[in-house]
N, C-alpha and C positions, 0 to 999 in steps of 0.2 A: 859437599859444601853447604853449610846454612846460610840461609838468603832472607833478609828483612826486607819486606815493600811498604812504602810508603807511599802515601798520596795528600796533597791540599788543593783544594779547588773544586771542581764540576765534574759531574757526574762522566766526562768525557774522558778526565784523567783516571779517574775508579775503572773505566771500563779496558783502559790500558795497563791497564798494574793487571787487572785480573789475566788479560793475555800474556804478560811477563809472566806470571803463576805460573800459568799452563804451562810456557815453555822449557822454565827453569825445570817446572818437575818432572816433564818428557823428557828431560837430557838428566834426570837421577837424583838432583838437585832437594834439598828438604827446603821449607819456609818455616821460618822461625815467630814467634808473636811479641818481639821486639827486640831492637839494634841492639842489646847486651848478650855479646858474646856469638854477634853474626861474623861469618869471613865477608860477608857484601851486603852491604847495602844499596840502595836503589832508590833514590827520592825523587817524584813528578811534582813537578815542584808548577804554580802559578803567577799572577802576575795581575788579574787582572782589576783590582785594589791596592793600595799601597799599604792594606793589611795582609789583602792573600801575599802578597810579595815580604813582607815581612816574616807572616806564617813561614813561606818556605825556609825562608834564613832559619829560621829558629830551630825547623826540622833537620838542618846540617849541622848546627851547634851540637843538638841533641846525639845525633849518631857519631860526631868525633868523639863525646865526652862517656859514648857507651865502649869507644875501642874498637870499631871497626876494621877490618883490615884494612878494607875496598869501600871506600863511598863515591858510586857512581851517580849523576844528579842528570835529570832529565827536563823540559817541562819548559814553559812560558816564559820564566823569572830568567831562568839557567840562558836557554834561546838567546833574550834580549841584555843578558848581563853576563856571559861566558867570562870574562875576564875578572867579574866578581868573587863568580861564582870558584872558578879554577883558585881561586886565594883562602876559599873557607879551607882549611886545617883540616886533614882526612882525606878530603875531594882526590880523587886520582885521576878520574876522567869525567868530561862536562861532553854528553849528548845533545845535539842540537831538535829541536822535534822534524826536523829534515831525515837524522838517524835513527829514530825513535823504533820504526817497525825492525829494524834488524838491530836494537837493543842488545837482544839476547843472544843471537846468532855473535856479532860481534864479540861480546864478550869471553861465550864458549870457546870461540874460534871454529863455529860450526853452519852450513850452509846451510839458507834461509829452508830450503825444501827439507833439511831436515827436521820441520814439525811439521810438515802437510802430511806426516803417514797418521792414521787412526790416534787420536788424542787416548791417553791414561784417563780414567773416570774422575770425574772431577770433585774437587774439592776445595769447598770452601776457606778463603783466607782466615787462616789463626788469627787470631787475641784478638783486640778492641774492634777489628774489621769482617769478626765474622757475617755475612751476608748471605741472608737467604733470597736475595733478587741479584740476577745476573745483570750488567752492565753492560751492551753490546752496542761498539763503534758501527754506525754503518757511514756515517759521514764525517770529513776533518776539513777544517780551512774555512776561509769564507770570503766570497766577491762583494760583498756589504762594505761599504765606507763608514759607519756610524763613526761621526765624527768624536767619538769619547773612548770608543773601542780598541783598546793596544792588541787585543786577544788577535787581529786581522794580521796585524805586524808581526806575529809570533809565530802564527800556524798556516799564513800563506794562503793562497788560491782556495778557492771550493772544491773538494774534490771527493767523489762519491766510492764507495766500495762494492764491489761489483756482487750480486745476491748471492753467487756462490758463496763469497766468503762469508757473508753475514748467516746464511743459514748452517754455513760449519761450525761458528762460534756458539749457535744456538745450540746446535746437534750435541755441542759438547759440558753445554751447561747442563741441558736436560737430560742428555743421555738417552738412552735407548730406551727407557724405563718409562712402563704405559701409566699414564695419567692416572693422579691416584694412589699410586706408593709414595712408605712412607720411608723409604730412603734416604736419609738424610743428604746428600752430595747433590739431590736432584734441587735446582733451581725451581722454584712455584712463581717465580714472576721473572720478565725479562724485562729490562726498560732499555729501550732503541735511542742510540744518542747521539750525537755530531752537535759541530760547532755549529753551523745553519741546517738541521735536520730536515727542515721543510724545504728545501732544496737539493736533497739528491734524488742522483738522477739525470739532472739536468745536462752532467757533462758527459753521459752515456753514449754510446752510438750502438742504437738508436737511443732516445731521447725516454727517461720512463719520468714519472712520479713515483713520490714517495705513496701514494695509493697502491702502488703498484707491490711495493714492494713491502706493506704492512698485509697485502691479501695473499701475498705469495709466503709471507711468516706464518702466517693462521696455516692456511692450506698446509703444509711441509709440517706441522708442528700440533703437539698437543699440552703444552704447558697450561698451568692454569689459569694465567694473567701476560698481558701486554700492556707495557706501560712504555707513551709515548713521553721524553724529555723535551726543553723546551721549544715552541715552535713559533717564529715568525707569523704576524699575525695576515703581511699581502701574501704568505704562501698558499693561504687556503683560500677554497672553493666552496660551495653549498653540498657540491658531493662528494666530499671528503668525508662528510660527519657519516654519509652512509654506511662507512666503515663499523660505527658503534649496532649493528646489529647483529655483530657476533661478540657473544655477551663478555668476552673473556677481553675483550680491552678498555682497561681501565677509565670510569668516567671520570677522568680529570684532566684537562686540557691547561698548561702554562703556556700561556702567551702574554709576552711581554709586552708593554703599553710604554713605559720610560717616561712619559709625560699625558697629563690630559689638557694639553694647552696645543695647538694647533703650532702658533708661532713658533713656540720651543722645540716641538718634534721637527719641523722646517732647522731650526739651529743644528740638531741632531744629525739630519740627514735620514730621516726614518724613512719609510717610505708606506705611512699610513697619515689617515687623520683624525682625529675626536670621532666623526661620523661613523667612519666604514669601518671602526674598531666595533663601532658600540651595534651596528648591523651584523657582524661577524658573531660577537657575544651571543644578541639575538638568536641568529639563526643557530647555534652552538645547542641553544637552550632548547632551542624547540626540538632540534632535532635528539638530545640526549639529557634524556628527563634527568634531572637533580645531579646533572655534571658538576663537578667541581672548578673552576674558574678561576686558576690564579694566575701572579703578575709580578713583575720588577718594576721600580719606582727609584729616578732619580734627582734628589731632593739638590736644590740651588744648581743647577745645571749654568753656566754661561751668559748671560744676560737675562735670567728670570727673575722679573718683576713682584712683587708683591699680589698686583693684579692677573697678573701670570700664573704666579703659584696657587692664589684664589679660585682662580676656575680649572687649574687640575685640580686642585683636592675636592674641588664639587665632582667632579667628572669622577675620580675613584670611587667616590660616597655613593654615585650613581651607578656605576658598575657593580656594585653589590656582590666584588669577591670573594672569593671563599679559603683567601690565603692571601700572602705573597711575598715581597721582599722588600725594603727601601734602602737605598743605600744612598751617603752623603759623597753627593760630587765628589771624585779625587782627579786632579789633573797631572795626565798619565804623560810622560816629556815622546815626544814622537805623532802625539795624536794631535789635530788639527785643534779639538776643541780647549785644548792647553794655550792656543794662542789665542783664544778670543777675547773679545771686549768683555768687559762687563762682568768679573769676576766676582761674584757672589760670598760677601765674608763671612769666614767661617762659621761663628757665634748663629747666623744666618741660617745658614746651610744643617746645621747640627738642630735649630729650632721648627725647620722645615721639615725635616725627618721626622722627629718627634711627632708633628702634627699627622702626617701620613700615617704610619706606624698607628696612633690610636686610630685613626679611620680604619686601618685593615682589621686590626682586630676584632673592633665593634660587629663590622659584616660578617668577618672570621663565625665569633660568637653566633650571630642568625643565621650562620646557613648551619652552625653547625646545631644547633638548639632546634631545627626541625628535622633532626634524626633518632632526638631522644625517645627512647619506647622501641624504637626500631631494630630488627635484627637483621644482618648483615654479615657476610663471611669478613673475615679478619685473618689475615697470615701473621704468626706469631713471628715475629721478627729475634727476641732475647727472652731470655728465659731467666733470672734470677734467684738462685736459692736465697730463703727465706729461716733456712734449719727446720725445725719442726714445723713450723707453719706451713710447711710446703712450699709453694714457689708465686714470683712473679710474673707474669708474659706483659709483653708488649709487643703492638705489633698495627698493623695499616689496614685498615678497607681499601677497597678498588678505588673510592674517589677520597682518601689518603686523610681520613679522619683516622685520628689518633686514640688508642684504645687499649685497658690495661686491664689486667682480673687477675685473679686471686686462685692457682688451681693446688693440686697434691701432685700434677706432675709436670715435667718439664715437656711441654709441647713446641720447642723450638722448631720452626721450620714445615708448622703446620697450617693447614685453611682450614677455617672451620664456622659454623654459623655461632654469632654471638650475639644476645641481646644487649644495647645501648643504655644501660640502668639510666646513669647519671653523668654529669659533666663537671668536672674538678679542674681547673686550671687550665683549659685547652684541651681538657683531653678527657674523653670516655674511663668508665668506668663499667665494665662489661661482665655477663652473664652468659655462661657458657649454656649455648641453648641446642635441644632437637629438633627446633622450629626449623621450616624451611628460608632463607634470606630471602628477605623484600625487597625491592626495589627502591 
């Protein structure tokens, strides 16, 4: 059977499609690099925008109009609009993310322990999603109230994945292959993900941290990067960051801020404040020279003032990150903050972003403008023929500067030290170097 996966959203639904891969191809299954002329489809669909939610719609349009046989639809959107979703043309069956892990078992009509024997070598997802970093769930759910958040309403409780399992998914991305080949199948980065990451654990018996379980990935594992996905900012401690002295994980820490106004984070339900964010940052820094620092940003939130929004956007300008994201209020029907007072008009809301948006980037720009000269390993993430000219790469440094060169051959899926020439657009312009990478 050929099998199309799709995914929209966070890095959490990527790292579940890749475990649908695995399964579909241990049970004989091929993956195809798109819905034309699949017997199934598979869509993870989100929710947590009324763009991501739209996205997914589009993604069902898209696979009826390629002919699918089977469009099976999974994810946040599907979850909280089953009876929608069951109505898009093609749909045959609507997964709840309750069903989610025995997806594919289901499907087969095969029992769940028939993938716990030895995984097939792994391989990277066809077409537009080829990936050279692994996605591994180690957490789902979350006990957080953020009053804006539907993502809680979708995916339920917090609920952590016990290390065995998380270091199988690893064992399978990297495979048995020592550090250092150039095997294309082998994953060179993992990025560790869950809906509240900085919380598993918690529901263990006995009780771990995720400290715990990032020193038990290193120890077990020889990949050549560890990339942690986003992480609550009350999760951490001052020795947590002690973790960054095993060089192989990634100096870029997202932590999400939402507001730099005290009152607004209170509306939110966050459970930080302007201070202990900006102490936390701090100690980030000191502890992990020239970390990268980014953030999510929600512009006209609920009752946010003028004056309001004034002294968040000083408070990001202050933070001086090194990335992030803004996003314009959407009020999600089910979430507390859909009912509040004070609803901020659009026109508003969309000028409020904007404003954000150039503050991130200006800092964007300075952290990234004191790396210029600099040489630094770079995993070639795409590869782009060019015809005669040779080829394209692009591809990421550990604190996830963006970087592109000009080579004669296709290095996809390689580390390698690059020098930093110049800066175009947001992004490097790089020099394949023998230098050793700086720091």
């Amino acid at each position: 059977m050929k099998v199309y996966l799709d995914s929209v959203g966070c890095r959490l639904n990527q790292s579940e499609i890749e475990a649908f891969a695995r399964q579909f191809r241990a049970a004989g299954h091929s993956l195809v690099p798109s819905p034309d002329g699949a017997d199934l489809v598979v869509v993870n669909t989100c929710t947590v925008t009324t763009a991501a939610a739209s996205d997914s719609r589009q993604k069902l349009r898209q696979a009826s109009k390629a002919g699918a046989r089977q469009v099976v639809v999974t994810g946040c959107w599907s979850t909280l609009e089953p009876e929608e979703t069951a109505n898009f043309p093609g749909v045959t069956r609507v997964v709840p993310n309750a069903g989610k892990d025995s997806l594919v078992a289901d499907l087969l009509q095969l029992p769940v322990e028939a993938f716990d024997h030895e995984p097939v070598a792994r391989e990277p997802l066809p077409g537009a999603r080829l990936r050279t970093r692994a996605f591994i769930k180690a957490q789902d759910g979350c006990d957080n109230r953020c009053t804006f958040c539907i993502t809680t309403l979708a995916r339920g409780r917090g609920r952590s994945r016990p290390p065995s399992e998380v270091l199988a998914d690893i064992r399978y991305a990297c495979g048995a292959i020592s550090n250092g080949s150039s095997d294309p199948r082998r994953a060179q980065e993992i990025v560790l993900t869950g809906v509240h990451l900085g919380s598993w654990g918690d529901d263990l018996n006995p009780p771990q941290r995720l400290s715990d379980l990032v020193r038990a990935i290193l120890a077990a594992s020889d990949f050549p990067r560890l990339r942690l996905s986003s992480l609550e900012p009350w999760d951490l401690d001052e020795d947590f960051f002690s973790l960054w002295k095993d060089e192989r994980l990634c100096r870029q820490l997202h932590l999400p801020l939402q507001s730099g106004n005290a009152a607004t984070l209170r509306r939110m339900a966050r459970k930080t404040t302007p201070e202990a964010y900006a102490r936390l940052v701090e100690t980030a820094r000191r502890a992990i020279p020239r970390v990268a620092i980014t953030t999510d940003i929600i512009a006209g939130f609920p009752g946010e003032t003028e004056a309001e929004f004034t002294e968040s956007l000083a408070f990001v300008r202050q933070m001086r990150f090194a990335g992030g994201h803004v996003f314009t209020y959407s009020a999600r029907p089910g979430t507390a903050a859909a009912r509040l007072p004070g609803q901020v008009p659009h026109a508003e809301r969309r000028e409020r972003n904007a404003r954000l948006r150039a503050t991130l980037a200006k800092s964007a720009q300075a952290y990234q403008e004191a790396f210029l000269g600099a040489t630094l390993p770079v995993l070639w993430e795409t590869a782009t023929a060019l015809g005669p000219e040779g080829w394209r790469l692009s591809g990421l440094t550990d604190n996830y500067l963006r970087v592109q060169a000009a080579t004669q051959a296709p290095l996809w899926n390689q580390l390698m030290p690059v020098r930093l020439a110049r800066l175009e657009q947001g992004a490097f312009w790089g020099e394949l170097s023998d230098e050793q990478p700086a720091a």
